[in-house]
C-alpha positions as CSV (number, residue, x, y, z in Angstrom):
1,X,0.0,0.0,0.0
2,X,1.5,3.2,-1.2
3,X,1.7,6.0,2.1
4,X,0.6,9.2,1.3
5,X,1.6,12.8,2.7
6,X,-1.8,13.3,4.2
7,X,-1.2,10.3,6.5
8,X,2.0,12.6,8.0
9,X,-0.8,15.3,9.2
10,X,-1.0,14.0,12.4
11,X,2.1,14.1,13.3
12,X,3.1,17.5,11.7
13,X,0.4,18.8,13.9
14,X,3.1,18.1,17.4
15,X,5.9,19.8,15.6
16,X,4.0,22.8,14.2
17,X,6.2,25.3,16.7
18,X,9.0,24.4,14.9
19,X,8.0,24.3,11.4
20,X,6.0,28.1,12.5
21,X,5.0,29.8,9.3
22,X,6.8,27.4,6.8
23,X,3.9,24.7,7.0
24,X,0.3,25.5,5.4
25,X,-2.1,23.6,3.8
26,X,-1.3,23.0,0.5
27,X,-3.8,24.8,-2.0
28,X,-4.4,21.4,-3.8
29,X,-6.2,19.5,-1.6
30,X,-9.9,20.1,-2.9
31,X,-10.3,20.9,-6.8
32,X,-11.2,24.3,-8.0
33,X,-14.5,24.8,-9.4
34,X,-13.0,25.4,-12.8
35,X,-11.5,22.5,-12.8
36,X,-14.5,20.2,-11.9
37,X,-16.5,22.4,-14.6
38,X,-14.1,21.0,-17.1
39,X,-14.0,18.1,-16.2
40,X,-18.0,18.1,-16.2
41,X,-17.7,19.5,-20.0
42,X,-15.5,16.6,-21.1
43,X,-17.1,14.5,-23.9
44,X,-18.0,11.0,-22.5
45,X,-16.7,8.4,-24.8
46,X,-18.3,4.9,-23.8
47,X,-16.0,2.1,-23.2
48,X,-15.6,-0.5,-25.7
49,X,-15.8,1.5,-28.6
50,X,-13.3,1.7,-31.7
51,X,-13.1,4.3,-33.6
52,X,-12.8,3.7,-37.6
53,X,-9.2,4.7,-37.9
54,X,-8.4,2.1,-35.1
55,X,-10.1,-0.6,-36.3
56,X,-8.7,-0.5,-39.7
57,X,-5.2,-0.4,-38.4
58,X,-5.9,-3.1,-36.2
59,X,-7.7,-5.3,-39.4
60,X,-4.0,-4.3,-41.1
61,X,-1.8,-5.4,-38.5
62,X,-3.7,-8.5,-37.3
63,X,-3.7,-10.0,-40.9
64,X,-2.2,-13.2,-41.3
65,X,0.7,-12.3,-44.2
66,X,3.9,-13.9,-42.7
67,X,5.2,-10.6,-41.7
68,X,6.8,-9.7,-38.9
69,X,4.4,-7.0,-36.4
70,X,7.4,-4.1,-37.6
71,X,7.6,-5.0,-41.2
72,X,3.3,-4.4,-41.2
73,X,3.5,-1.0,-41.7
74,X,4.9,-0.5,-45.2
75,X,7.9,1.1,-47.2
76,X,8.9,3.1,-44.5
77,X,8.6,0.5,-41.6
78,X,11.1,-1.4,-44.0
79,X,13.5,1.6,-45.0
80,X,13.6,2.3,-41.0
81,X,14.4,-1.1,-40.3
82,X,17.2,-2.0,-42.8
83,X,19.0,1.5,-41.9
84,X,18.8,0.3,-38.3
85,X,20.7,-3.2,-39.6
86,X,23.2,-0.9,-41.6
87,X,23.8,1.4,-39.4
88,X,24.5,-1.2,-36.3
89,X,26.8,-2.8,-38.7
90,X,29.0,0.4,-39.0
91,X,29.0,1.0,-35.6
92,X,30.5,-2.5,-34.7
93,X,33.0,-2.4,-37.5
94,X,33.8,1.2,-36.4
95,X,34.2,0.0,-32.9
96,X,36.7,-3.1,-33.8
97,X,38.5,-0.7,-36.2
98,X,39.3,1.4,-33.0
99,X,40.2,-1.0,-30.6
100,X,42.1,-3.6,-32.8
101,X,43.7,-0.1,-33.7
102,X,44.9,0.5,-30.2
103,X,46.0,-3.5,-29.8
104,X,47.8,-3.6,-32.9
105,X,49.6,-0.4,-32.8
């Protein structure tokens, strides 16, 4: 169970002397009316329901092709993926060109 900093009240409540003017009740203990008015004008959206946009990405990426999940997404998913093999590749050759460099010199 996670403590919280109301639970310390009590006991801030003996040492008040000391902490004087420093301790006050923090402003953010109740909600201001502005904020329960906006959160009174927030659109309800029912639970359970997909939106068209979601449920045709979700039609595209469940869709039994033999693909891998980040291949699903096109050209780009596949540009972005090879890059990531090439560039890996130059970073480990790099990285044995600089140490073998310091052994063998």
């Amino acid at each position: 169970m996670q403590r919280n900093w109301l639970s310390l009240r009590p006991l801030l409540r003996g040492v008040g002397a000391e902490l004087g003017v420093f301790y006050t009740r923090p402003h953010f203990i109740r909600p201001s009316v502005a904020a329960l008015m906006h959160a009174a004008a927030a659109p309800k959206r029912q639970p359970g329901k997909i939106t068209p946009k979601m449920e045709k990405l979700r039609m595209k990426f469940q869709e039994n092709n033999d693909k891998p999940i980040f291949l699903k997404g096109g050209v780009m998913d596949n540009i972005i993926y090879r890059l990531t093999w090439v560039l890996c590749f130059l970073g480990l050759a790099g990285d044995l060109h600089l140490w073998f460099g310091y052994i063998l010199a």
